[in-house]
N, C-alpha and C positions, 0 to 999 in steps of 0.2 A: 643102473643108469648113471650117467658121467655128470660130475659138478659143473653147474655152469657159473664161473664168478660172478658175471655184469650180470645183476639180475635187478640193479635198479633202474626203477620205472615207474612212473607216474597213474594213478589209476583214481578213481569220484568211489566212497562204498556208504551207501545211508548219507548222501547227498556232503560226502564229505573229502576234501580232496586229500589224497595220501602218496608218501615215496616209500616205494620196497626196498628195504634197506637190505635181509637175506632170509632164508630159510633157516627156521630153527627146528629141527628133526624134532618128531615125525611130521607136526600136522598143523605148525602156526608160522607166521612168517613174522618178522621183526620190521615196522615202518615206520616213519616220520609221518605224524597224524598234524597237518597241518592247521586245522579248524577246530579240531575238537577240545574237553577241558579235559582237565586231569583227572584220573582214577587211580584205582590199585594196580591195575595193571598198568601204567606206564611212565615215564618218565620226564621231567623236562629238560629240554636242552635248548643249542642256538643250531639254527643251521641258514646261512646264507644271511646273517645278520637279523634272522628273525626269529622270535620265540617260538619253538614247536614242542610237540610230546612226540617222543618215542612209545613204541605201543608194540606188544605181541596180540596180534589175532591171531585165533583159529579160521582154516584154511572153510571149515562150512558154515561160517558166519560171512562171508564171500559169496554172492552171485556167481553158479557156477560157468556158468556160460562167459562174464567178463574172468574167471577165475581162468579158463582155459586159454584165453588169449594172454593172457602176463606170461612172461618169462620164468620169469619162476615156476610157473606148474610143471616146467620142463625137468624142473630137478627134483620135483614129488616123487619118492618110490610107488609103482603102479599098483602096489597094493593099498596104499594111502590114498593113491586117487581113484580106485573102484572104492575103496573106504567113503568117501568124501561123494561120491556122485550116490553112492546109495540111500548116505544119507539124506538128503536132497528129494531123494524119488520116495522113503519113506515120511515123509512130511508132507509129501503130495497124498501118499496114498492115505495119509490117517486122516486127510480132511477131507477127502473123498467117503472113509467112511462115516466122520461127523456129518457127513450131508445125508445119506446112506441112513441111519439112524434116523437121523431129522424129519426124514420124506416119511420111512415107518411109523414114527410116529404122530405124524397126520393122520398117515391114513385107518391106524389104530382106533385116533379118537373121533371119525367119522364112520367106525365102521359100520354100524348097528343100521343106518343112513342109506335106503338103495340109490341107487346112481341112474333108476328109472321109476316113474311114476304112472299110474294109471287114472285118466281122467275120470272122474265119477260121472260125468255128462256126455262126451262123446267117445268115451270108453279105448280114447287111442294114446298109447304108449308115450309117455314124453321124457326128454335125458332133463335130468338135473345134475345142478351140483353140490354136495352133501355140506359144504361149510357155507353156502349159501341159504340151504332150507333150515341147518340148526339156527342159524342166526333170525331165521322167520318165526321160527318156532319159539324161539325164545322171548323175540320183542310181544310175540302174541300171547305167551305164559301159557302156553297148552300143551300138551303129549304130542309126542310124535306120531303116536299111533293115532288120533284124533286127527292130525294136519293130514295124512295121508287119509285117511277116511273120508274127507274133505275135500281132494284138492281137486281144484281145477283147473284146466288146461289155461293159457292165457286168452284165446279165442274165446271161448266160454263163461269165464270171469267177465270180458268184455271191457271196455277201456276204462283206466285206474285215474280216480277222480285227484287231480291235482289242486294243490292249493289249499289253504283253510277253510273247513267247514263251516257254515253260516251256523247262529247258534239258532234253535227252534225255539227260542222262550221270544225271540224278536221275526219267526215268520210271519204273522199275520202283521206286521208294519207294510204302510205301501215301498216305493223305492223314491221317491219324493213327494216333498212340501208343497204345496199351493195358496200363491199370495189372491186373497182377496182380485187383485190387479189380473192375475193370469200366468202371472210369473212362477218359475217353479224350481225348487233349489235340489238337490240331489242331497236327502239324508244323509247322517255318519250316526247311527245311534245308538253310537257307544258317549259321544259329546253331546245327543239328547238327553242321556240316563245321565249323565253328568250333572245338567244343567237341571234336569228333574228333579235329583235330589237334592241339588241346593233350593230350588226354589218350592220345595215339597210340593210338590203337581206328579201329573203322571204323562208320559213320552206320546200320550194317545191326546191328551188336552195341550199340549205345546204343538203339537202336529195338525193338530184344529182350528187353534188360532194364529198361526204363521203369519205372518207380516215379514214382507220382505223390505232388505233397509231403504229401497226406494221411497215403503209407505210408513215405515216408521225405523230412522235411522238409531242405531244402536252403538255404533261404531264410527268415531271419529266422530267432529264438529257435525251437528243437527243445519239440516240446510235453513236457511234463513226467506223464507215466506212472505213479501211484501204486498 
């Protein structure tokens, strides 16, 4: 392939802006690295009144797709530029197989896991997904073999109780207080067990004698009675 002299050109590489000064055989080209700082490999100088580094790259530290548009690739021997495009395509292909691996080994660690369940109440077939039911299995601290023993369909579970549990040690409390007057406040009796133990009584003898602040004010100025 024949020299091309003008091979200076302006090109942006790792968001950096650079002039191709020439090819330096086989596989690096010599630039004005306009933005970048100083290394081992390159040099300082002036160019156009302004501080720059000279710098050799390698031709596949270059995006090869803007590589082929510069002038320069023109004066690559074609053995350097199949050299340079393959290497390109084997960095595709190695992370293709780091993914390749990666997917393996999911599905490794869900294998034991089937990917279909059978309901123990209406006995019809349901898909799951294995790093879904490990992680059920786990929060519940039980064998696999047991959740599957178990499982039931979502139909037949029947709908999943949202929200906090009420504690049972406060079921038998009503859901409110009642003033002598008529009046009736909506408990919280987690702030009567509060108020319980400070005042050593019990959350069933405060809920007995309720007085609402109308009939006997607790809070703020006491109304004044003429």
């Amino acid at each position: 392939m024949s020299e091309v002299n003008d091979v200076r050109e302006m090109f942006e590489n790792d968001g950096k802006s650079m002039e191709v000064v020439k090819l330096v055989h086989p596989d690096k080209i010599l630039v004005w690295d306009k933005s970048g700082k100083a290394t081992s490999d390159s040099w300082t100088g002036m160019s156009g009144g302004t501080e720059e580094l000279l710098r050799l790259i390698k031709l596949e530290d270059i995006d090869l797709e803007l590589l082929k548009k510069l002038k320069v690739w023109n004066v690559v021997a074609p053995e350097v530029q199949s050299a340079v495009s393959n290497h390109v395509r084997v960095i595709v292909e190695n992370a293709h197989d780091v993914m390749a691996k990666a997917r393996a080994g999911r599905k490794v660690k869900f294998a034991n896991i089937p990917r279909e369940m059978i309901c123990v109440k209406c006995a019809e077939p349901i898909k799951v997904v294995p790093s879904t039911v490990a992680a059920k299995v786990e929060k519940l601290g039980i064998l696999l073999v047991d959740y599957i023993k178990d499982f039931h369909c979502q139909h037949c579970r029947g709908p999943v109780t949202r929200g906090k549990k009420p504690n049972p040690a406060f079921a038998h409390l009503p859901k409110v207080m009642k003033c002598k007057c008529g009046k009736e406040v909506v408990i919280n009796v987690y702030q009567l067990k509060n108020k319980a133990e400070k005042m050593n009584t019990t959350i069933e003898e405060l809920i007995k004698n309720f007085e609402c602040q109308g009939c006997n004010r607790t809070i703020g100025r006491k109304k004044i009675i003429k």
